[in-house]
C-alpha positions as CSV (number, residue, x, y, z in Angstrom):
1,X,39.8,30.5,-10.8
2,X,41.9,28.7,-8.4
3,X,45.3,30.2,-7.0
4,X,47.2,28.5,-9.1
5,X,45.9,29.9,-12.0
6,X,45.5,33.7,-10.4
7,X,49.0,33.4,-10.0
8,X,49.4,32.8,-13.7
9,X,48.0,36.4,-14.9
10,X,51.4,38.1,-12.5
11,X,53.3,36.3,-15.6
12,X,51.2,37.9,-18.3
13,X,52.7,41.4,-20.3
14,X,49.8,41.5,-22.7
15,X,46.1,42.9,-22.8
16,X,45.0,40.5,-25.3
17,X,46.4,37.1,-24.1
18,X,45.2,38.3,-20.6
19,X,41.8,38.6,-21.9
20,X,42.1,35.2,-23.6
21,X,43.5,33.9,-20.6
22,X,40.5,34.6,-18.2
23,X,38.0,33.8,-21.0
24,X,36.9,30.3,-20.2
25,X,35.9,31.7,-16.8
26,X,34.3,34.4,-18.1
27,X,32.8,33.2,-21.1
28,X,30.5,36.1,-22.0
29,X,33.1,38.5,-22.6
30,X,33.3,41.1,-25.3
31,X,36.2,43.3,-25.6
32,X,36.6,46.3,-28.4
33,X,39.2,49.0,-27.6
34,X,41.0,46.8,-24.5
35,X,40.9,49.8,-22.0
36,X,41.2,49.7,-18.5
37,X,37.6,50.8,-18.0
38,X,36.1,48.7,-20.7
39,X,37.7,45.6,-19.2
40,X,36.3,46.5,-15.6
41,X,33.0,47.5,-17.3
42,X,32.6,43.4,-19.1
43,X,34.1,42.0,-16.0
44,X,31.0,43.2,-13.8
45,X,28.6,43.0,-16.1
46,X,29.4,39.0,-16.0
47,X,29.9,39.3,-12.3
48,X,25.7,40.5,-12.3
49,X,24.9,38.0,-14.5
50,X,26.7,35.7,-12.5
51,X,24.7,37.6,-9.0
52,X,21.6,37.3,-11.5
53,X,21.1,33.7,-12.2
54,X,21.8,32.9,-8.2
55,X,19.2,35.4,-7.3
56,X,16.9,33.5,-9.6
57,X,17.5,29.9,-7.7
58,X,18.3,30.7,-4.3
59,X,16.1,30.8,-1.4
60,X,13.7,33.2,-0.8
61,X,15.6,34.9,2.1
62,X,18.6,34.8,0.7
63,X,16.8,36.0,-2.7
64,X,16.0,39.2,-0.6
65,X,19.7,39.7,0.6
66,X,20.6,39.3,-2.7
67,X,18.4,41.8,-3.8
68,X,19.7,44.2,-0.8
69,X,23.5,43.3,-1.8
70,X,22.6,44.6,-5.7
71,X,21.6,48.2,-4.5
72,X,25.3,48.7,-3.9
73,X,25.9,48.4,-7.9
74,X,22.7,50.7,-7.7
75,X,24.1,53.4,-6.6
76,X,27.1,53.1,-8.1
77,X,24.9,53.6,-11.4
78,X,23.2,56.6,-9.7
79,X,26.6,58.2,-8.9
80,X,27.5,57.4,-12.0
81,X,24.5,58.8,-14.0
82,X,25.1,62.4,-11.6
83,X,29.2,62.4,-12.6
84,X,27.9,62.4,-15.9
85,X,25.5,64.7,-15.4
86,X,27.8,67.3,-14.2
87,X,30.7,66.8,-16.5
88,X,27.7,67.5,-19.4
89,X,27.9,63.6,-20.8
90,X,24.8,63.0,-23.3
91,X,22.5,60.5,-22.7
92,X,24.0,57.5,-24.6
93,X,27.5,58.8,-23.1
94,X,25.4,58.2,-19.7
95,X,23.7,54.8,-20.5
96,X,26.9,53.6,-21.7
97,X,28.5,54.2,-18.0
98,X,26.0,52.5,-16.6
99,X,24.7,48.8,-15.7
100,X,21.5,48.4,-16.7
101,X,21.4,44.5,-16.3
102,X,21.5,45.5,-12.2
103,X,18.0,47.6,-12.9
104,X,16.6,44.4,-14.6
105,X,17.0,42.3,-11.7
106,X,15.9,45.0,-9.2
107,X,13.0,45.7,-11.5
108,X,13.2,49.1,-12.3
109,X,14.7,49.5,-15.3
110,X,12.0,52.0,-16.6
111,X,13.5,54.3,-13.4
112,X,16.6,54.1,-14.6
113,X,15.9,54.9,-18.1
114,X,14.0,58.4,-17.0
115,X,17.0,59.1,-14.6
116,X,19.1,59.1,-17.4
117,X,17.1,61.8,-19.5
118,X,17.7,64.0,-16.6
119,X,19.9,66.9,-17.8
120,X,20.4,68.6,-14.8
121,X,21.4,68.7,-10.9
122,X,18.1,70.1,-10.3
123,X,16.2,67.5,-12.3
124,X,17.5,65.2,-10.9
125,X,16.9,66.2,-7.6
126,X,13.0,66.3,-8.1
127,X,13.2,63.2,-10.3
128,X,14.9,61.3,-7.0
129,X,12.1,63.1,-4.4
130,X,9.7,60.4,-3.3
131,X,12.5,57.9,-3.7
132,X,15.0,56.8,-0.6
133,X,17.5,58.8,-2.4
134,X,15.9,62.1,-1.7
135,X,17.8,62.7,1.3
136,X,21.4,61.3,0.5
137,X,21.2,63.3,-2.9
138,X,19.5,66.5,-1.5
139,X,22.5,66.7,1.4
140,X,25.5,65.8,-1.1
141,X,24.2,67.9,-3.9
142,X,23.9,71.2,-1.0
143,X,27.6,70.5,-0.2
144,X,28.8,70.3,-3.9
145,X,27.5,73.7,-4.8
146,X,29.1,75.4,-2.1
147,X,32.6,73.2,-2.5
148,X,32.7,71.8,-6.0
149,X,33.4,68.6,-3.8
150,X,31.8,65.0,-4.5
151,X,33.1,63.1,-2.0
152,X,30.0,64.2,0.2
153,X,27.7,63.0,-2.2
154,X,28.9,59.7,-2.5
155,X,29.9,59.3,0.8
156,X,25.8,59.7,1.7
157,X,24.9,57.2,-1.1
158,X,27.4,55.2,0.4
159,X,25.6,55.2,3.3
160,X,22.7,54.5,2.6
161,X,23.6,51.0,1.3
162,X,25.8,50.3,4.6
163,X,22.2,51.4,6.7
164,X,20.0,48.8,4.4
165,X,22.6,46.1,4.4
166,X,22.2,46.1,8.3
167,X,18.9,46.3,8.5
168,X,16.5,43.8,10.9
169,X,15.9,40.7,8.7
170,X,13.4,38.8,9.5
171,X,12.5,34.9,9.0
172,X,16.4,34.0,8.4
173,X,17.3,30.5,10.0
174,X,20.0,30.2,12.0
175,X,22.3,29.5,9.1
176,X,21.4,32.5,7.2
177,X,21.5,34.8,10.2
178,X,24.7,34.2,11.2
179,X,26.2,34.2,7.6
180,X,24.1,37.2,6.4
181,X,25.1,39.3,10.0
182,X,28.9,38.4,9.6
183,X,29.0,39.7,6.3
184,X,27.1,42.8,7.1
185,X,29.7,43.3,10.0
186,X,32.6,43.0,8.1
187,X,31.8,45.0,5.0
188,X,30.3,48.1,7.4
189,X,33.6,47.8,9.1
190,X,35.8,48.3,6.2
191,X,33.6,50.8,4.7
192,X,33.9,52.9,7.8
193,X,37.3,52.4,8.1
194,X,37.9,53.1,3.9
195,X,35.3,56.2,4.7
196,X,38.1,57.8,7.2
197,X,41.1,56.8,5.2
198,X,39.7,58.3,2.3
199,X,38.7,61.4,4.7
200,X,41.9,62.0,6.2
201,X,44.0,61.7,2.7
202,X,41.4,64.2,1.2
203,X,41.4,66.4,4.7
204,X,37.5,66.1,5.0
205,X,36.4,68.2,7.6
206,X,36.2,65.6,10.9
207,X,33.2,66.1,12.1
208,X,31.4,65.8,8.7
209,X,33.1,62.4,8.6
210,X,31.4,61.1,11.9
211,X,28.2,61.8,10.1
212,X,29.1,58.8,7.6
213,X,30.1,56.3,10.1
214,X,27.5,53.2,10.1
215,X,27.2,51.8,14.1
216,X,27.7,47.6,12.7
217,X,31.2,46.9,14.5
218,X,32.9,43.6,13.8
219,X,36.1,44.4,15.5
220,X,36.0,47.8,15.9
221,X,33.2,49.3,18.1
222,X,31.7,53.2,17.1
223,X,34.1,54.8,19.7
224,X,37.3,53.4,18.2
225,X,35.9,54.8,15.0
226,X,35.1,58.1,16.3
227,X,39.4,57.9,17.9
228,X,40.3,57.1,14.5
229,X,38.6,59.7,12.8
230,X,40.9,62.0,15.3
231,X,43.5,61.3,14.2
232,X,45.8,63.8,12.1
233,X,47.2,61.9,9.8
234,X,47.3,58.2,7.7
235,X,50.6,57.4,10.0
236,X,48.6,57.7,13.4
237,X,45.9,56.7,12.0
238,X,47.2,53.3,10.8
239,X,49.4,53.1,13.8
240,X,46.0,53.5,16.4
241,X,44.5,51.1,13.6
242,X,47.1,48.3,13.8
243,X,46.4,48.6,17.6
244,X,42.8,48.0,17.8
245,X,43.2,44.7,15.2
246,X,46.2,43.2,17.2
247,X,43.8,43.1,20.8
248,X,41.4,40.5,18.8
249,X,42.7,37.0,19.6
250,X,40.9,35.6,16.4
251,X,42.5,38.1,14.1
252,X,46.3,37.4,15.8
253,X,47.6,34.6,13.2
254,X,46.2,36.1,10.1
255,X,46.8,40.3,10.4
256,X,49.6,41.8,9.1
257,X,51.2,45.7,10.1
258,X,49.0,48.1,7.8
259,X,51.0,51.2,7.1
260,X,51.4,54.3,4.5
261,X,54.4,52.1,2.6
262,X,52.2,49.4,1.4
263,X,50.6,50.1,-2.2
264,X,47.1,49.2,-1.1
265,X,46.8,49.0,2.5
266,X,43.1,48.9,2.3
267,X,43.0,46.4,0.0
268,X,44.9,44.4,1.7
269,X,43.4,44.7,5.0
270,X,40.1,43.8,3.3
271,X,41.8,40.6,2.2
272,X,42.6,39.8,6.1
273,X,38.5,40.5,6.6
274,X,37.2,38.4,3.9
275,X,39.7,35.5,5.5
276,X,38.3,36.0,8.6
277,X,35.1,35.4,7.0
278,X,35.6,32.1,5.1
279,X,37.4,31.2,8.2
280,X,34.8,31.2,10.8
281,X,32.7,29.3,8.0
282,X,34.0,26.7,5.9
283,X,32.0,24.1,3.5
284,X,30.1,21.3,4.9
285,X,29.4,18.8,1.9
286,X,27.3,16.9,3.9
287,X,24.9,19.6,5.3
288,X,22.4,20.3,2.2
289,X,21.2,24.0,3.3
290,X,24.5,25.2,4.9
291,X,26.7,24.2,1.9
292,X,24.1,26.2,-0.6
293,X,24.3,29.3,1.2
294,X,27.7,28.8,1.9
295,X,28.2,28.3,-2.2
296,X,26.6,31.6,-2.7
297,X,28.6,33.5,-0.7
298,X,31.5,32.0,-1.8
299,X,30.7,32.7,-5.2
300,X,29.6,36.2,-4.6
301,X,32.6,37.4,-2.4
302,X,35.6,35.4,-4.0
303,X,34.7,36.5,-7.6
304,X,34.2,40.0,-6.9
305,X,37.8,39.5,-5.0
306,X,39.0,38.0,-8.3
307,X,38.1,40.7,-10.3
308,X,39.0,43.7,-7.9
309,X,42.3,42.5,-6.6
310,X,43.7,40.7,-9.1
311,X,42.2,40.7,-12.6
312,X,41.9,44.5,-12.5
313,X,45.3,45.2,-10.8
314,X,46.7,43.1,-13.6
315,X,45.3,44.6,-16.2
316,X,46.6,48.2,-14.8
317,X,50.0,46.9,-14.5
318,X,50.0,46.0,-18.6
319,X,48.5,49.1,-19.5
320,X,51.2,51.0,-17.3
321,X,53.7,49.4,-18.4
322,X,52.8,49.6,-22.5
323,X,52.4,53.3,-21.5
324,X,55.8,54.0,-20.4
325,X,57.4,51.4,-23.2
326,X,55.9,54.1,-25.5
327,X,57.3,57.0,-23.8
């Protein structure tokens, strides 16, 4: 969906024409009870299909990138599957929160489907021992029993995608490296920087939030993180933020002053990162390799973009608005 026709959904006041809007670029799409969740359910579900069928014709490096970038959705069904568990959901309640099509192309769908059986914390917990979840889950789960507090939790799953996305890669050509490393940078960076936003609107104990930081700087190396995680509120903290991005010639023309006014300020500060991004790579049709791993990212960073920060916002601004027609 081009700009043009993004723009187009702002002029939208219905659920059903918006649906029927985006449909010929989401062709797959099957919508019952038109909830906010529903929606944002289908729209990912075509987004891994989407991830799906490139994983299937790419190269084999990028195959295994691909394969890394899925465990995010991963764990988002694992923290799903553990919300569920503790709010006392049944397990059809719990498959039908999850993505199961993200297990099929990480082949282990048959995991999945015993995780979801699991009825309790405890279960779980053995269930996850011998798996690279053991230690994420064991810490997180320690912390909710004595706080009632999931933000620990996640925060270590969290993690441990951050940690694997950075990892050593080996065999990547030049192209790939430089692609797959800027990438890496950039989404550590705003994870760390969402992780202390997030920390310091909740007031999460400092020094447990240090322990979530992921060392992979793009612009901001671990010691400006560690300043930012001092300070005492979102005002300082986006003041000492605004600072660090203004010293960085390359990010001069295109940043804007993030503050606690703005609706979404991490959204849109990860809109000035993903800019950077396409910026210091752009399409070369006549360079074969270069242009097909620069289609792929392309296609895997702007339509997640689509669906997060404009599709979804959308949708919330109907269902808002219907709401407080029929109050």
């Amino acid at each position: 969906m081009n700009s043009e026709i993004l723009e187009g959904l702002e002029k939208i006041d219905n659920i059903q024409e918006l649906i029927n809007f985006i449909t010929p670029y989401y062709p797959d799409i099957k919508i019952k009870d038109y909830t906010i969740e529903e929606i944002e359910k289908e729209l990912y579900k075509i987004y891994i299909k989407l991830v799906g069928r490139i994983l299937s014709y790419s190269p084999l490096n990028i195959r295994y990138f691909l394969k890394d970038f899925l465990l995010k959705y991963e764990i988002i069904n694992i923290q799903q599957i553990i919300l569920g568990t503790i709010v006392g959901m049944n397990l059809e309640e719990k498959r039908n929160n999850i993505n199961l099509l993200v297990q099929k192309y990480l082949d282990n769908t048959e995991f999945f489907e015993n995780l979801i059986k699991m009825t309790n914390l405890e279960e779980i917990q053995l269930f996850l021992r011998n798996t690279k979840y053991n230690a994420p889950f064991r810490e997180g789960i320690l912390y909710f029993k004595n706080t009632n507090e999931i933000f620990v939790l996640d925060s270590f799953l969290d993690q441990l995608y951050f940690k694997n996305l950075v990892k050593k890669r080996r065999y990547l050509n030049k192209i790939e490296n430089a692609m797959i490393s800027l990438y890496s940078k950039y989404q550590t960076e705003m994870y760390n920087i969402n992780l202390i936003y997030r920390g310091i609107l909740n007031n999460i104990d400092r020094y447990l939030l240090t322990q979530f930081i992921v060392k992979n700087s793009l612009f901001l190396n671990y010691e400006m993180m560690i300043s930012l995680v001092k300070q005492e509120n979102l005002d300082s903290f986006f003041n000492l933020l605004n600072q660090y991005l203004r010293k960085n010639m390359e990010l001069r023309h295109i940043i804007i002053n993030f503050n606690t006014d703005m609706e979404y300020p991490i959204r849109e500060l990860e809109k000035v990162y993903q800019k950077f991004f396409f910026k210091k790579f752009k399409l070369e049709v006549g360079n074969i390799d270069y242009s097909t791993i620069y289609r792929i990212f392309e296609l895997v960073i702007k339509k997640e973009k689509e669906i997060r920060f404009v599709i979804i916002p959308n949708v919330i601004r109907i269902v808002h608005k219907k709401y407080k027609m029929l109050k």
